[in-house]
KETIDREN-783684 format. One record per residue (C-alpha): residue number from 1; residue in one letter; x, y, z. Coordinates in pm, 1 decimal, decimal comma. Layout:
<atom pos="NUM" code="A" px="X" py="Y" pz="Z"/>
...
//
This chain:
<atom pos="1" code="X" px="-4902,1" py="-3639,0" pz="2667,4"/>
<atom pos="2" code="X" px="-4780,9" py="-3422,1" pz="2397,8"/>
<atom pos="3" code="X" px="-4599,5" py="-3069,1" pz="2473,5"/>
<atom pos="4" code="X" px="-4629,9" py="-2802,3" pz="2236,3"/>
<atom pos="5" code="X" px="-4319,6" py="-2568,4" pz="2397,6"/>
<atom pos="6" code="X" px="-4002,9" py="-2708,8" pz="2535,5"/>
<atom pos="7" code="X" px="-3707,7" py="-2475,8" pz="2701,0"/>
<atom pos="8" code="X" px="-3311,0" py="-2592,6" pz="2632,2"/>
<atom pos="9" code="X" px="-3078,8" py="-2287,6" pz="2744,1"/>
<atom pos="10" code="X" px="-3309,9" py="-2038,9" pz="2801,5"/>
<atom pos="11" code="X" px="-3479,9" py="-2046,2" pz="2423,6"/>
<atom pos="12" code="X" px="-3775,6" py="-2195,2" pz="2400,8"/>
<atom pos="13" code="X" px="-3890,2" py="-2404,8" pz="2107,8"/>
<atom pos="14" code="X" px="-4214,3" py="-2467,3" pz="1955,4"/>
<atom pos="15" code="X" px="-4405,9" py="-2733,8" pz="1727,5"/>
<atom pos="16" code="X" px="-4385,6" py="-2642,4" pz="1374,9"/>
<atom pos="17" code="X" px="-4046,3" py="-2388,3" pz="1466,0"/>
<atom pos="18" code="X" px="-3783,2" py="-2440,0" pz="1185,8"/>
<atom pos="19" code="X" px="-3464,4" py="-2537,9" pz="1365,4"/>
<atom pos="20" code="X" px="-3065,3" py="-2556,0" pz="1268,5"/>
<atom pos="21" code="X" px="-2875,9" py="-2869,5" pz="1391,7"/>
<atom pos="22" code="X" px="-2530,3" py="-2808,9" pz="1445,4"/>
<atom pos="23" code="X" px="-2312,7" py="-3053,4" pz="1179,0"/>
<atom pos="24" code="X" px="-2063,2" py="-3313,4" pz="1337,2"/>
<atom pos="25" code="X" px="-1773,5" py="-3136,0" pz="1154,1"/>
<atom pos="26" code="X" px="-1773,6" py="-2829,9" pz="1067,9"/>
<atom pos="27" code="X" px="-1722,4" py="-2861,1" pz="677,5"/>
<atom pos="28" code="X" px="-2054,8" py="-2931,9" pz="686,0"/>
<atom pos="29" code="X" px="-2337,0" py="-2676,5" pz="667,1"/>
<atom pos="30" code="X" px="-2631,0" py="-2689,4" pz="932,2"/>
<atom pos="31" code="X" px="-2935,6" py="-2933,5" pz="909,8"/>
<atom pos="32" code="X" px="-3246,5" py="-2793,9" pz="873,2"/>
<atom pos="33" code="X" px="-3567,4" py="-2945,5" pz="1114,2"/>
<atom pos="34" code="X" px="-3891,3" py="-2845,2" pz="1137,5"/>
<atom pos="35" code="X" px="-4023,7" py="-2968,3" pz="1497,2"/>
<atom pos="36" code="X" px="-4315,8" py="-3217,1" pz="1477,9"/>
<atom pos="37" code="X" px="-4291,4" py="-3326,4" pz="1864,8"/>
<atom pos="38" code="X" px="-4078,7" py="-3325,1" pz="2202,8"/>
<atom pos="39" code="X" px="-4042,0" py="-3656,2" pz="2428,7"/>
<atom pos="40" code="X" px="-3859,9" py="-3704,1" pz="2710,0"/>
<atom pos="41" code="X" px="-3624,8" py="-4021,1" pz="2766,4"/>
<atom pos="42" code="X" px="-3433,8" py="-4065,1" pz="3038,8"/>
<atom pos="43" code="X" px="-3445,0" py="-3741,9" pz="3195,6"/>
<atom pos="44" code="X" px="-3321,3" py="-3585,5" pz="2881,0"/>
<atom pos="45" code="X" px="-3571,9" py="-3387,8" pz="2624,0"/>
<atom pos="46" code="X" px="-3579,3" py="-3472,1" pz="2217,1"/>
<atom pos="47" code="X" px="-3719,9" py="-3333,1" pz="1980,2"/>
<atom pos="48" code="X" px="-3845,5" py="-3546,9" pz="1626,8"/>
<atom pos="49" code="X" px="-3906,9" py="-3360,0" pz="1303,1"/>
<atom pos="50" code="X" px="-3895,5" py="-3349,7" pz="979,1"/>
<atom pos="51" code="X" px="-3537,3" py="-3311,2" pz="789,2"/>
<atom pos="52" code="X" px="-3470,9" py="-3090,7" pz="459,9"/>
<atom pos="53" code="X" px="-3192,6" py="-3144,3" pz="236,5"/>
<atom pos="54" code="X" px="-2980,1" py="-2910,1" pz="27,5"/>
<atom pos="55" code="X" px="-2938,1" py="-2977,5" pz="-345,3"/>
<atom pos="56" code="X" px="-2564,3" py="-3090,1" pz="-285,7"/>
<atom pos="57" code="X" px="-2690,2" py="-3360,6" pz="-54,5"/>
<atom pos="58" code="X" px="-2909,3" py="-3458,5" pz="-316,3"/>
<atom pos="59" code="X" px="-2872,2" py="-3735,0" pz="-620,3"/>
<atom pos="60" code="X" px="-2964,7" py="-3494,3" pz="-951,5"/>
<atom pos="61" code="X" px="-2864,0" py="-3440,1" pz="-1302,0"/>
<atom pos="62" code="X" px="-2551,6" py="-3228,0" pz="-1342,3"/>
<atom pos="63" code="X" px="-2753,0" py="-2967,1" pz="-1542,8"/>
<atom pos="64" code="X" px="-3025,2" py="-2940,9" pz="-1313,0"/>
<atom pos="65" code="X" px="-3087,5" py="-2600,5" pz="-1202,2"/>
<atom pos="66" code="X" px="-3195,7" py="-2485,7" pz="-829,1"/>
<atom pos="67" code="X" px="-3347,3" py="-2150,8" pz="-664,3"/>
<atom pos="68" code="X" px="-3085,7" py="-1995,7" pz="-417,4"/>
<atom pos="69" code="X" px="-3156,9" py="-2143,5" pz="-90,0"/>
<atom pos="70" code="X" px="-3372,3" py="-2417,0" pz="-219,5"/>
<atom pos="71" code="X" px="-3421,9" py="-2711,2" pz="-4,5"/>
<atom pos="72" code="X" px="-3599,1" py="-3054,6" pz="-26,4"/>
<atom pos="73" code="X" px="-3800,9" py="-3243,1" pz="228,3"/>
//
């Protein structure tokens, strides 16, 4: 069955909550997630979502202009 809350730390987490995922380096800024569902595997909790991408992680046109903070799904 499918959980709508899940705790990690004391914070709780929802579906639909927009997350930060901490980078593997830190020259790298955060990923963004929005939480579609939890699952548990192997005694450990997960979370699966959707990701969003910055216009630097992007393939564009030099010229092309973005919104401040503008991300892509």
């Amino acid at each position: 069955s499918q959980e709508e809350c899940c705790s990690h730390k004391g914070q709780s987490y929802y579906l639909g909550d927009f997350v930060y995922i901490d980078p593997a380096d830190e020259s790298n800024e955060p990923t963004i997630m929005c939480i579609e569902y939890f699952e548990e595997k192997n005694d450990e909790d997960y979370f699966t979502g959707l990701q969003f991408l910055r216009p630097n992680e992007t393939f564009h046109s030099p010229t092309h202009k973005f919104l401040r903070q503008e991300v892509f799904l």
